[in-house]
N, C-alpha and C positions, 0 to 999 in steps of 0.2 A: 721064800718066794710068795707064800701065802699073804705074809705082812706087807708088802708088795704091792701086790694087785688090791689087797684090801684099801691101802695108802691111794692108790689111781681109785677108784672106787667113790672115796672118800671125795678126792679131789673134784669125783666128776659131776655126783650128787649137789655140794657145793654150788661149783661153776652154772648146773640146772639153775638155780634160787635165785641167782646172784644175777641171770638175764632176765632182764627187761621184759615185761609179758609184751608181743607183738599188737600192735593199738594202728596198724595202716595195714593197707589191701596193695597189690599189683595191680595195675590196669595197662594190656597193651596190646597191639591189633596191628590192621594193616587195612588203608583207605585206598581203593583204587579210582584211578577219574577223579581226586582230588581236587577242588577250583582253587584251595588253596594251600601253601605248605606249611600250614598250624591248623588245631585241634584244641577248641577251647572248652575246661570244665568250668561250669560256675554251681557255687552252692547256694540250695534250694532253700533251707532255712539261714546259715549266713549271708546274706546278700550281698555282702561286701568280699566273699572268696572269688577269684576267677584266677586260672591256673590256664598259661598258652602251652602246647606241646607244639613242640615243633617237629615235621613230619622227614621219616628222610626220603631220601631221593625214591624209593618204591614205593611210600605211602603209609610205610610201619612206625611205629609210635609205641615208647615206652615211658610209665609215668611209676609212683608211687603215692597216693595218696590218703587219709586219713578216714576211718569209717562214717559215714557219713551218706546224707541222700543230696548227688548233684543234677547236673547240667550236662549232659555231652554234647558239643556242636560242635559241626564242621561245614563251613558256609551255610546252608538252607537248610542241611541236614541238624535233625535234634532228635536225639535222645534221652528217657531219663536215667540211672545209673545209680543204682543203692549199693554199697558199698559195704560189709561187715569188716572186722580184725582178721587178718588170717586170708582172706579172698584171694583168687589168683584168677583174673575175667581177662578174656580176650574178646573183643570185641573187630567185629571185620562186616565191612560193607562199599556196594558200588558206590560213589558219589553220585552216578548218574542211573540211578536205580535204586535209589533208598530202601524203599518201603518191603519191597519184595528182597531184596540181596540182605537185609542185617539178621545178624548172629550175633550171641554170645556161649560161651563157651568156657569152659573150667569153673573153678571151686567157686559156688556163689552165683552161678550164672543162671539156676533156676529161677530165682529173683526178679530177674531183669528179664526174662523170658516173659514173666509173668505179667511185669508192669505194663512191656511193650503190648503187650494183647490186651490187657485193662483199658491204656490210652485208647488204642483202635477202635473198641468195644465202645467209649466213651461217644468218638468220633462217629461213628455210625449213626449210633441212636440221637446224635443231640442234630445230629443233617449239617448241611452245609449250611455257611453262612450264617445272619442273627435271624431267620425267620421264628425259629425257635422262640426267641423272646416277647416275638408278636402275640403268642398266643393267649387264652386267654386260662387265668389259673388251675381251673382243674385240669384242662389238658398241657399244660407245663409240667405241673407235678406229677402227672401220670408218666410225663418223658423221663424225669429225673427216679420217678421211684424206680423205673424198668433201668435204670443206668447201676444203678444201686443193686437190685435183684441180681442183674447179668454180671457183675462185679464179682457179688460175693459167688456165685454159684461157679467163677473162673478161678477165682480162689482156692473152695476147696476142694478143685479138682485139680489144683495143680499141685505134681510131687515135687520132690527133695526139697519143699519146704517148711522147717521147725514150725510146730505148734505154737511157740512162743511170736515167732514171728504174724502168725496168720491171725492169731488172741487181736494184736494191735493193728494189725493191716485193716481187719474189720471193724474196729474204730475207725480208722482213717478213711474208709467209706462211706462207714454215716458222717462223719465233719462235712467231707466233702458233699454228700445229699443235701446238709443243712444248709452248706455257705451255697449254694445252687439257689436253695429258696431264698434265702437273705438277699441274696442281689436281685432276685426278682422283682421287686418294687425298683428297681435305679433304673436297671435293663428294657423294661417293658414298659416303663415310664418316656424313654428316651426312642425306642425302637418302634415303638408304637403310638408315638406322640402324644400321651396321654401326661402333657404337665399335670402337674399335683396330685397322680396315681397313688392313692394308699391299696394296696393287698387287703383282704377282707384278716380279721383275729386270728380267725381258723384256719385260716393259711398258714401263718407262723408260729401255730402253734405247738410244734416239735420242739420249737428251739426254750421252752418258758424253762425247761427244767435244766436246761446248759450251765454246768459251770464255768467258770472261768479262768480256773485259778492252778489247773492241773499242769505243772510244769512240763514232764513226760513229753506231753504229748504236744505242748507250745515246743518243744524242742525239737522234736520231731519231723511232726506234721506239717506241712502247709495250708493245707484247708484250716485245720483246728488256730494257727497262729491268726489266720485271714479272719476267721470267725470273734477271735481274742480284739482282733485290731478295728474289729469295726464296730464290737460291743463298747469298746473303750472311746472310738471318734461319734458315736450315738450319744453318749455321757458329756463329750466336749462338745459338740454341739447343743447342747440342753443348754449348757454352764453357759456359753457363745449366748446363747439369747438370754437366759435369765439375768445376768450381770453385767451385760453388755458390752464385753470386752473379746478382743481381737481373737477370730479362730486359734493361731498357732500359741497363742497363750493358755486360753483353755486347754489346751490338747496336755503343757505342760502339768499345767495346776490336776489337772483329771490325771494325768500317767505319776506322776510325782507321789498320789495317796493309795496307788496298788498297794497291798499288803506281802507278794510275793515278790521278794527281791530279783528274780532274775526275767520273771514277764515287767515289769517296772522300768529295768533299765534297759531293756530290749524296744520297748516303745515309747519311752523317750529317746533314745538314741534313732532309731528310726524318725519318729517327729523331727528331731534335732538337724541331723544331718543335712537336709534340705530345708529344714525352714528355716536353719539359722542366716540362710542365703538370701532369704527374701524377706523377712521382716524390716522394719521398719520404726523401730527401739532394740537395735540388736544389745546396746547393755542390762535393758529388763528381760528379755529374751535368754541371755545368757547368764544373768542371775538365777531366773527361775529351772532354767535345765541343772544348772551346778546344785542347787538347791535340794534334788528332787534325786538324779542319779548319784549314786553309787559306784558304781562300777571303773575302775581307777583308768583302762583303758579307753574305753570309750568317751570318757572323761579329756583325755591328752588330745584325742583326735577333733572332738568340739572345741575346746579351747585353742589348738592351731587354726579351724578356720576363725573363729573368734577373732583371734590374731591379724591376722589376714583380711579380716573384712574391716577392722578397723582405721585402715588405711582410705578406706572409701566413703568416710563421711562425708557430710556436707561441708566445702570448701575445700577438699584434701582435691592436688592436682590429677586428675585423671589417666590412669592409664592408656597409652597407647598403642597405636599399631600404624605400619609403614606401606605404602606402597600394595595397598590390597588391591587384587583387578578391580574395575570399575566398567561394569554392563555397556556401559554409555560408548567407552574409550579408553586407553591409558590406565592410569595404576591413581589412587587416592590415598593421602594421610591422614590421621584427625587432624594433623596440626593446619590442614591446607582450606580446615573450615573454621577455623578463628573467625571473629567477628560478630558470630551468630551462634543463638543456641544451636544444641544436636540433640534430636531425640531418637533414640538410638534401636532397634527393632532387631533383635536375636531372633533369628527363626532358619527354617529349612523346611525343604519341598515338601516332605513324608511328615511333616507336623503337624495334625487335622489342628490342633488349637490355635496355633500359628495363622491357619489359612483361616481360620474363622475369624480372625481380627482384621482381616484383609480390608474389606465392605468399612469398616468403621475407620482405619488408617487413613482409606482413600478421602473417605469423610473428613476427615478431620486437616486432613494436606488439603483440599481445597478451601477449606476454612480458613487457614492462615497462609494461602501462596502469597507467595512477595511479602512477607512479613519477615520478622528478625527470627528466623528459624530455620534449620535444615532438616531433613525427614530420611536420615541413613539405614536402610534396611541391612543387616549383615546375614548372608549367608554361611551357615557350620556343616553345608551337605559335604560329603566325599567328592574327592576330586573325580570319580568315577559317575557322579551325579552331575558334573557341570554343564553339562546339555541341557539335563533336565531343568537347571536353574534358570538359563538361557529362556529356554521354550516358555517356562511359565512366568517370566518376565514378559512377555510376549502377549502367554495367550492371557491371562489373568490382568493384561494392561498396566502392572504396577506400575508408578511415580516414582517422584524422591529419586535421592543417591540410591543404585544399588550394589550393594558389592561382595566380594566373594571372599570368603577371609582363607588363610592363606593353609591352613593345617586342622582344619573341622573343629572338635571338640577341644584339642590340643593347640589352639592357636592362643597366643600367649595371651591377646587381650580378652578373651575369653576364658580363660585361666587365670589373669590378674583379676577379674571381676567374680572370679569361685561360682561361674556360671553351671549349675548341675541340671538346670530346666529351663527350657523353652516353650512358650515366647518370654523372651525377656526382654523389658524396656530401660532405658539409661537416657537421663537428661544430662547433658552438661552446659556448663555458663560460655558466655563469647571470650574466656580470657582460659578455657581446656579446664577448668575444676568445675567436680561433681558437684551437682545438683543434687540429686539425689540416683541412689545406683541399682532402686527399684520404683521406677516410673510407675503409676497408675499405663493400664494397655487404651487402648486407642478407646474399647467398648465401655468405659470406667467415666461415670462424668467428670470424678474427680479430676479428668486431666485436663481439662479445661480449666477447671477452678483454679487448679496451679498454674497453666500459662494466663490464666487473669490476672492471680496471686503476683506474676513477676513482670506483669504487662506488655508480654512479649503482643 
């Protein structure tokens, strides 16, 4: 009997070794007054993660996902959500009472307890609104150092959380004090109207002894990555004036000579991903990113759009789209504007950059009315936004075709053109093939020189 049980013993010791160490958390809750019946996570350092949960009919919601720092949202509502191995978080809140109703709850919830009152604490002190960034620096930085102070001191008063954790949590509060001052020169340049705003030395000069190169905590962090990404777009802009070549080039050349492999092809891929969309030599473009990255995934994924865009050079037949409503009346196609160029105008209501090209667009449609040109503005808003499209055809007086494309982001001509940002501009010829499938925008003089260039 003894040999036996020693035999099961044996067995069970074994079977221990033989499982997998647990590397994901539970996450699962219950939303009441829900606006809608999904709950979206997105992750904070992968940008490219977002995970839909869908809710059931009482609002409760079960997921399993990997440790990691995300995103929880559910309609207006957000929260953020650190996640270790092993965690078991319930999370539960009104939809129609956020701020006061959320909880979390079980293994790991101390965490998230702690973040949601860091956020608050952040909110408080930094006020409503960008007045904050009017100010002028020493009382900016006196706001940011008290954000920083009250941070840490909420830290380490908060329990059930490891030492180890709190070691790097208080890093992630200086990054984010540093990337606070870094943007202060953009912020208070912009918000203050103060074009060609330089910060005085001694303002920045916390950040002289930064390295750059500390993997950790580029994986990590978000500030610390923020911090990484704009020490390295600093570098490409240098390179942009001293050699005279195109921003999204420099960005490559300058990310391509990092020394650490995996900030390297984290910021080329990030570069990549969007710029490969609007360049304008996408085979040099896409030389110099293959060139530089590493990374064999991220690698597949540039290369399909690669793929894809190639389809849209100059002279390749244009993609279309059918029967879009049209503001004016009735439903429009591209093909029902043959004869004349299109120049083609991506935008939506909620897009400040969008609306800044408004002024210069209308500009520029009176400049060539009754010429051999059409001037088609395409709307990507939510069909829940169609009013609002309405109205500000209206009140903002737009011209041109205006129209509504039929499925927002997801509308196929907006998909065949690997549209990822807006405003986006498209010329095509009187016979439907591209022009080119990234227009100079209305505020660009270049785009006059090109309808000079084709004598329209």
């Amino acid at each position: 009997m003894k040999k036996v049980w020693l035999l099961i013993a044996v067995i069970a010791i074994v079977s221990c070794k033989n499982e997998a160490p647990i590397d994901y958390a539970l996450v699962s809750g219950k939303i009441t007054n829900a606006t809608t019946n999904e709950a979206t996570i997105y992750g904070l350092i992968d940008r490219d993660f977002r995970e839909k949960m869908t809710l059931s009919e009482d609002g409760s919601f079960k997921d399993t996902l990997k440790a990691g720092s995300y995103l929880f949202s559910q309609g207006k509502n957000r929260a953020p959500l650190y996640l270790s191995a092993g965690d078991n978080i319930t999370i539960n809140f009104d939809a129609k009472n956020f701020k006061s109703s959320l909880t979390f709850s079980g293994k790991g919830s101390e965490i998230n307890v702690y973040l949601g009152a860091k956020g608050a604490k952040e909110k408080e002190l930094m006020g409503a609104g960008t007045g904050v960034y009017v100010k002028e620096e020493a009382d900016y930085k006196k706001v940011v150092y008290e954000i920083k102070t009250a941070q840490e001191e909420l830290l380490a008063a908060a329990s059930g959380i490891s030492s180890a954790y709190k070691e790097k949590e208080n890093r992630n509060i200086n990054y984010s004090y540093l990337e606070k001052l870094n943007k202060y020169k953009t912020y208070h340049a912009y918000y203050a109207k103060k074009k060609g705003f330089e910060p005085s030395k001694q303002f920045l000069s916390e950040l002289e002894t930064l390295k750059y190169d500390h993997e950790e905590d580029f994986n990590s962090f978000v500030s610390y990555k923020g911090l990484v990404t704009a020490h390295y777009m600093s570098k490409a802009s240098e390179l942009e004036k001293k050699e005279a070549i195109k921003g999204d080039m420099a960005m490559l050349k300058v990310g391509g000579a990092i020394e650490n492999e995996t900030i390297k092809n984290s910021l080329l891929y990030e570069a990549a991903k969007y710029g490969i969309t609007y360049t304008n030599n996408l085979e040099a473009f896409y030389s110099a990113y293959m060139a530089g990255s590493t990374n064999k995934t991220n690698n597949e994924k540039i290369t399909k759009s690669y793929n894809a865009l190639k389809v849209l050079d100059k002279g390749n037949v244009s993609p279309k789209f059918v029967d879009y409503e049209n503001n004016a009346g009735g439903t429009t196609s591209l093909d029902d504007l043959k004869g004349k160029y299109v120049y083609v105008d991506v935008w939506a209501t909620w897009c400040g950059p969008c609306k800044a090209e408004i002024p210069f667009l209308k500009k520029v449609e009176k400049q060539y009315h009754g010429k051999n040109i059409h001037f088609l503005s395409l709307s990507i808003d939510k069909a829940k936004d169609h009013d609002k499209w309405k109205a500000m055809i209206k009140d903002k007086e737009l011209g041109g075709i205006q129209l509504f494309a039929d499925n927002d982001w997801n509308s196929k001509f907006v998909t065949d053109y690997l549209i990822k940002g807006i405003p986006r501009f498209i010329l095509i010829d009187p016979t439907g093939n591209i022009v080119t499938a990234n227009a100079p925008r209305p505020s660009n003089k270049k785009l006059i020189e090109l309808f000079d260039e084709l004598k329209i």
